[in-house]
C-alpha positions in Angstrom: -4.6 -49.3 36.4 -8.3 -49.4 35.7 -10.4 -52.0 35.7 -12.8 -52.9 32.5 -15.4 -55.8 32.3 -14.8 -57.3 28.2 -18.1 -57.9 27.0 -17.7 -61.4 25.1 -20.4 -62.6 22.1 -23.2 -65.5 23.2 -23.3 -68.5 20.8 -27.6 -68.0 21.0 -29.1 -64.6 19.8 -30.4 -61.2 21.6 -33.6 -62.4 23.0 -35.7 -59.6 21.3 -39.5 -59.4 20.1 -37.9 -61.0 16.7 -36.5 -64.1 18.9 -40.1 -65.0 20.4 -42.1 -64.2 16.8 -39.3 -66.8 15.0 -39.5 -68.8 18.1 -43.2 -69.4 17.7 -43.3 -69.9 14.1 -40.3 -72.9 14.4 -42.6 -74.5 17.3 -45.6 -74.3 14.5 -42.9 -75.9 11.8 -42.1 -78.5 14.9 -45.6 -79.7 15.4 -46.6 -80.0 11.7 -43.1 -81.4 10.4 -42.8 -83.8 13.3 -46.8 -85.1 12.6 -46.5 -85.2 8.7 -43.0 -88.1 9.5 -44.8 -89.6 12.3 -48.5 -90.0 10.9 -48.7 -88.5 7.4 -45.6 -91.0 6.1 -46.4 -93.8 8.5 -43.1 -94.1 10.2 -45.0 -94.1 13.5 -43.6 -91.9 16.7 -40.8 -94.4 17.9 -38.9 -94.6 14.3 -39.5 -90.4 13.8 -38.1 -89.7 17.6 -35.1 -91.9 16.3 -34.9 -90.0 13.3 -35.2 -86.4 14.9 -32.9 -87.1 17.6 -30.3 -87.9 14.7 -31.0 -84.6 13.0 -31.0 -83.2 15.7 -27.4 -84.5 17.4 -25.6 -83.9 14.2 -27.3 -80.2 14.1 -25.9 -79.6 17.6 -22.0 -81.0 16.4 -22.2 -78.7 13.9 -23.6 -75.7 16.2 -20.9 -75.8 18.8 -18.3 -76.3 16.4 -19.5 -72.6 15.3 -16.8 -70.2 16.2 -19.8 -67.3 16.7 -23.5 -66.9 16.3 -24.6 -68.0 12.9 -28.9 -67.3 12.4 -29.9 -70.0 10.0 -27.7 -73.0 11.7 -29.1 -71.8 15.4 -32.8 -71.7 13.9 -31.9 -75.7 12.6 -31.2 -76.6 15.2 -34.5 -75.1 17.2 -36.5 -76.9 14.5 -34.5 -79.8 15.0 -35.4 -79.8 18.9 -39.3 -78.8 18.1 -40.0 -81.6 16.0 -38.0 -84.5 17.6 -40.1 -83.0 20.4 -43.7 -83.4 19.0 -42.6 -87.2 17.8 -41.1 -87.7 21.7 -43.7 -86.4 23.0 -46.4 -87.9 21.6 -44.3 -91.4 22.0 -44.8 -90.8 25.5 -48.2 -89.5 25.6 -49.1 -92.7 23.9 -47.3 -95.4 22.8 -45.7 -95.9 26.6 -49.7 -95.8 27.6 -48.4 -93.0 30.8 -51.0 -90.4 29.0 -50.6 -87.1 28.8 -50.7 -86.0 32.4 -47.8 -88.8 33.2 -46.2 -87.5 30.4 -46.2 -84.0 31.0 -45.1 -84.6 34.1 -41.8 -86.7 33.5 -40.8 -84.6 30.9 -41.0 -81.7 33.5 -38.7 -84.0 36.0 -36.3 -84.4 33.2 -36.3 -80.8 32.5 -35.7 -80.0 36.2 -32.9 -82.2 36.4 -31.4 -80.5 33.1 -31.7 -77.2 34.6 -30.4 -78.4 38.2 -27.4 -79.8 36.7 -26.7 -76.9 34.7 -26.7 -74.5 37.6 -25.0 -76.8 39.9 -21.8 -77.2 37.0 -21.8 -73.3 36.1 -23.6 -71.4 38.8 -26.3 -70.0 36.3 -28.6 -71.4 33.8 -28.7 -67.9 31.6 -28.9 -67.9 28.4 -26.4 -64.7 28.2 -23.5 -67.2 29.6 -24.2 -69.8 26.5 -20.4 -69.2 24.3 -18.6 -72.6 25.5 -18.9 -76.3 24.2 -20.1 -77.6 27.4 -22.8 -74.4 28.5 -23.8 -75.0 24.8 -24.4 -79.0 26.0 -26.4 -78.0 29.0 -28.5 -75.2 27.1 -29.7 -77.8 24.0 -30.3 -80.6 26.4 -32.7 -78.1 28.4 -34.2 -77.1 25.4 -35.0 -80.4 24.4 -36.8 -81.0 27.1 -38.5 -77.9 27.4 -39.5 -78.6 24.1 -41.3 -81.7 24.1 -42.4 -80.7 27.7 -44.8 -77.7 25.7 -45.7 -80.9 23.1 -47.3 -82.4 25.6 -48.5 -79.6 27.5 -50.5 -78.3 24.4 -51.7 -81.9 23.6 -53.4 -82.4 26.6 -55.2 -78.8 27.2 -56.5 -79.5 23.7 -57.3 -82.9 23.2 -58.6 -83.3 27.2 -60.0 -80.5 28.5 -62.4 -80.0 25.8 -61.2 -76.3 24.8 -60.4 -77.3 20.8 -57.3 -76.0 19.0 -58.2 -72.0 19.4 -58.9 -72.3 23.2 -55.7 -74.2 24.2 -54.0 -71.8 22.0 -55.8 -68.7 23.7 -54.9 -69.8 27.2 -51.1 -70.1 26.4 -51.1 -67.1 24.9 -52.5 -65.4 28.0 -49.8 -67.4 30.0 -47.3 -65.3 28.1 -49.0 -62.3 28.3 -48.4 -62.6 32.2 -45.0 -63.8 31.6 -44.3 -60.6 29.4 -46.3 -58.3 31.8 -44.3 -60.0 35.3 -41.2 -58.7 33.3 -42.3 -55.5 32.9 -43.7 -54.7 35.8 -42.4 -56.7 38.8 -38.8 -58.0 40.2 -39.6 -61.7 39.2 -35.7 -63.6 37.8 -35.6 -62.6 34.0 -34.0 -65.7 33.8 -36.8 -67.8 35.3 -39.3 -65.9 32.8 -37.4 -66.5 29.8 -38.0 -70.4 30.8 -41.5 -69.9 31.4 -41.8 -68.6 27.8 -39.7 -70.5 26.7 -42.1 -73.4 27.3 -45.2 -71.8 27.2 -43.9 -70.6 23.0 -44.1 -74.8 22.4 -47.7 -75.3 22.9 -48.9 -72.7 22.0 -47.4 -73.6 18.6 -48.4 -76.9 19.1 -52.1 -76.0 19.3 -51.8 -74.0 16.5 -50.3 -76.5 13.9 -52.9 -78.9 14.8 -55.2 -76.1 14.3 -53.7 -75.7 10.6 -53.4 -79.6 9.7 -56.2 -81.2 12.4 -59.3 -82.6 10.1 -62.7 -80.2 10.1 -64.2 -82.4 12.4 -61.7 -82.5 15.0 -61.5 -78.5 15.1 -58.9 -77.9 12.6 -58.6 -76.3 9.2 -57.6 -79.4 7.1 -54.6 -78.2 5.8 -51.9 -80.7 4.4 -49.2 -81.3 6.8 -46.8 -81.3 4.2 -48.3 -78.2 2.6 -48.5 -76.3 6.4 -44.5 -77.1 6.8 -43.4 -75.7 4.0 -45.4 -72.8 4.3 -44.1 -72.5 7.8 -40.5 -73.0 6.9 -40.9 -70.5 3.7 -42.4 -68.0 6.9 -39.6 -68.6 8.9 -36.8 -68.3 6.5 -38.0 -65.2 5.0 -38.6 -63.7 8.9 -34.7 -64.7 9.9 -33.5 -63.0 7.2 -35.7 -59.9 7.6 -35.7 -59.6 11.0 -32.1 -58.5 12.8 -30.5 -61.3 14.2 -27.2 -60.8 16.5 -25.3 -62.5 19.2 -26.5 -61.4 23.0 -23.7 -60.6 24.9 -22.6 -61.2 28.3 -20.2 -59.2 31.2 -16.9 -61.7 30.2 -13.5 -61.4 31.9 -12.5 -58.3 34.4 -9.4 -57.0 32.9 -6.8 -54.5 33.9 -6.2 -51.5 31.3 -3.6 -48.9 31.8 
């Protein structure tokens, strides 16, 4: 009898170059979809979280009710995380008066405790082990707080630290330059770095949607919020269909085989 290790399909896809380019332009969609409900319509940051987060729950039913990988509903539901996120986050940041340090900060506890509980339920918080209801549970909950964590983070690098839209945007993208470079190079967890750029993908495309939609004065372009989504959701549905997206798989069952 030998034995054979069945490789079983993820319900998230092959983190590939594609992933991280669609990843970036969904957290862009997220901060300028999220500000044109919140600000642009008036709804104000409270009512749009509640509105997000509904989007959002009823995208995630429908994702883990998904027998297999399917591109467009998983790339929903990122959007659906990304902008919930911005509106959260920005709830925090200022309507709860915690600013954005206090708010980075206890969406980073929440995100711990998300991750914590996931490895202390399954042993692993990989992304390759994400094909049952309840990893599925643990993996969108972390994402929503990863999420809104990189809301914040890119709120307050740009709006605080006096670097404008292009320098907070230049200093995340050298964060995942490293993060890319300590995967290449050294031993550091893959798992650990796909978190790290993970987050670090959210403000950097925070920064550069407020880059697109800010007002001249403030640093940005002046670009309609309205206008920037749908160009950034044109972009992104164009680039899933163009670029190849499959399942990742994962080592599942040892079996015997004659």
């Amino acid at each position: 009898m030998n034995q054979i290790t069945k490789e079983t399909l993820s319900k998230v896809p092959a983190v590939t170059l594609g992933f991280w380019i669609i990843k970036i332009i969904a957290t862009t969609l997220g901060e300028t979809g999220g500000d044109a409900v919140s600000m642009t319509m008036g709804l104000g940051y409270a009512l749009a979280s509640i509105i997000f987060i509904g989007i959002f729950l009823a995208s995630v039913f429908v994702q883990i009710r998904m027998k297999k990988f399917h591109p467009f509903v998983y790339w929903f539901v990122i959007v659906a995380t990304t902008t919930a996120g911005t509106t959260m986050a920005d709830f925090a940041d200022r309507s709860l008066g915690i600013g954005y340090p206090g708010g980075a900060f206890l969406l980073f506890v929440l995100l711990m405790i998300s991750l914590g509980v996931w490895y202390w339920s399954e042993g692993s918080i990989s992304v390759e082990t994400v094909r049952k209801p309840r990893v599925e549970l643990f993996y969108w909950t972390a994402i929503m707080f990863s999420q809104t964590l990189g809301t914040a983070l890119g709120d307050w690098m740009a709006d605080t630290n006096g670097m404008g839209y292009e320098g907070g945007a230049l200093v995340f993208s050298i964060g995942l330059l490293i993060t890319v470079l300590l995967h290449y190079l050294t031993k550091v967890s893959p798992v650990l770095l796909f978190w790290a750029a993970f987050i670090l993908t959210r403000p950097l495309g925070a920064t550069l949607g407020d880059l697109l939609d800010k007002p001249v004065d403030h640093g940005g372009l002046a670009i309609s919020r309205l206008t920037a989504s749908a160009l950034l959701a044109v972009c992104m549905i164009v680039l899933v269909l163009l670029i190849p997206q499959k399942a990742g798989q994962h080592p599942g069952e040892t079996i015997d085989k004659a």
